[in-house]
C-alpha positions as semicolon CSV with decimal commas, in nm:
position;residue;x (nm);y (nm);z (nm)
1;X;0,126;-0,364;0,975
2;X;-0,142;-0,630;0,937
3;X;-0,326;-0,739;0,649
4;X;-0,647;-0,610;0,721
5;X;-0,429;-0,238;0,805
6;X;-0,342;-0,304;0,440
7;X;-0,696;-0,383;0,305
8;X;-0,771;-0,098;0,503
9;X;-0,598;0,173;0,234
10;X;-0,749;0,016;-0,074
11;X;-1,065;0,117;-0,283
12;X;-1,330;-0,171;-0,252
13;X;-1,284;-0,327;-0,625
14;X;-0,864;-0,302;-0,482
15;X;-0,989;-0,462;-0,223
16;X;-1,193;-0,724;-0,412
17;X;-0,896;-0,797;-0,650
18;X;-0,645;-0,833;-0,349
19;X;-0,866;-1,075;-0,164
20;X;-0,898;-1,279;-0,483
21;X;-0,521;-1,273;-0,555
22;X;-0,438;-1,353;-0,160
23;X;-0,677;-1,663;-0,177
24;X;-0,508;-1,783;-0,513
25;X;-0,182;-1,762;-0,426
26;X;-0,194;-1,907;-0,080
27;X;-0,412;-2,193;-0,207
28;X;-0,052;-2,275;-0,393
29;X;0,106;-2,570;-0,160
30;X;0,389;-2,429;0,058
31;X;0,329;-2,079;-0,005
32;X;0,321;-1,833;0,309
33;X;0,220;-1,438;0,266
34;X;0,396;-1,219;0,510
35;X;0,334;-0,823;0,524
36;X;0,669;-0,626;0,473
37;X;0,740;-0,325;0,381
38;X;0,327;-0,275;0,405
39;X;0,249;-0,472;0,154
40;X;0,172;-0,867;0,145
41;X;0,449;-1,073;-0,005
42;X;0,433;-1,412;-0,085
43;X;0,698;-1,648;-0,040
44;X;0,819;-2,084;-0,088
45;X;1,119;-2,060;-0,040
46;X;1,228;-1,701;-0,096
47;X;1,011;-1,385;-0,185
48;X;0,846;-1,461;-0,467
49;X;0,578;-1,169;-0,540
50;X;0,404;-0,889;-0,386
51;X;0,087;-0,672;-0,427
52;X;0,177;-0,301;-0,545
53;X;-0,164;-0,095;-0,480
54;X;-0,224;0,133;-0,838
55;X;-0,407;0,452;-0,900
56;X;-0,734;0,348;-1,105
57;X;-0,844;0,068;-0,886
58;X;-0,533;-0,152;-1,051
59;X;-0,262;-0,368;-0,872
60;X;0,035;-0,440;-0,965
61;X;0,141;-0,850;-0,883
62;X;0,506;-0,786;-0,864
63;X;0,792;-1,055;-0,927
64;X;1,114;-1,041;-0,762
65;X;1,275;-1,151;-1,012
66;X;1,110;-1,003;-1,283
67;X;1,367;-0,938;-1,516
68;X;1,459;-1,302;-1,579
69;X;1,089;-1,437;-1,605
70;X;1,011;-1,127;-1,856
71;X;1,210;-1,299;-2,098
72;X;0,948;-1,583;-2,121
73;X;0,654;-1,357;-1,988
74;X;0,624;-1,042;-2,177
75;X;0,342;-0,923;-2,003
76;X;0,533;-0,858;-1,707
77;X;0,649;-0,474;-1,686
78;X;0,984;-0,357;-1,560
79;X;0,868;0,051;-1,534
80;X;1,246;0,125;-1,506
81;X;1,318;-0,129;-1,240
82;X;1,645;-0,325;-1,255
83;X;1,505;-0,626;-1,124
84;X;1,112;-0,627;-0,977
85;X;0,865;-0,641;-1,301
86;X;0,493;-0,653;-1,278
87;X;0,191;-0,738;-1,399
88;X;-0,098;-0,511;-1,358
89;X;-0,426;-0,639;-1,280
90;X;-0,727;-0,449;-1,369
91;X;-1,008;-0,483;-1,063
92;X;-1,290;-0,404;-1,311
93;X;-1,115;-0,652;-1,624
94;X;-1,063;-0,986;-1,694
95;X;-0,806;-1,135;-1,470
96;X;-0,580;-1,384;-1,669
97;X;-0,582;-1,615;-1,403
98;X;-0,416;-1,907;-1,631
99;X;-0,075;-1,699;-1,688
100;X;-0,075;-1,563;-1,313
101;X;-0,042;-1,910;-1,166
102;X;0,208;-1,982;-1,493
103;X;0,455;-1,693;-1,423
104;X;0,405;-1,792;-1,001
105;X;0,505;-2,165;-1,086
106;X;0,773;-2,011;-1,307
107;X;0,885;-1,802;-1,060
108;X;0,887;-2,067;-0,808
109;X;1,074;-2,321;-1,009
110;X;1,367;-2,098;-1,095
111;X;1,428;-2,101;-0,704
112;X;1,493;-2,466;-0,730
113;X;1,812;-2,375;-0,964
């Protein structure tokens, strides 16, 4: 699957919010997005995040290691996962753009450890 295969299933403000997110993200020195598992994931040095498509033009940025950064982030949602949590971006809201790069950089750093 390609990126634009992915575009491809979203609604247009999805689509919007994705191309927004991709651009933000990849702006980020030595960060690479990769499709698997049909989604985009970004990486540095590992898999950091991915883009979860959401009913009600939302999207869910999920971190890998979401459980650890929710301590510091509460924002970030674990929906019964053991690990992944997310935050969910509205594509008609404000997008916190400030804490998205903070819990990235976060997320980033702890990969240094």
């Amino acid at each position: 699957m390609t990126l634009a295969e992915f575009h491809d299933k979203l609604t247009p403000e999805q689509l919007e919010l994705s191309i927004y997110i991709d651009k933000l993200l990849l702006d980020i020195e030595g960060v690479s997005r990769k499709i698997r598992y049909r989604v985009p994931f970004y990486d540095y040095n590992k898999w950091i995040c991915y883009l979860n498509p959401q009913p009600h033009n939302h999207i869910e940025l999920c971190f890998l290691e979401g459980k650890v950064l929710s301590e510091t982030y509460p924002e970030l949602q674990m929906k019964g996962r053991k690990m992944v949590a997310g935050l969910l971006l509205d594509a008609k809201g404000d997008l916190d753009t400030p804490l998205i790069l903070s819990i990235f950089d976060t997320a980033r750093l702890q990969q240094d450890r």
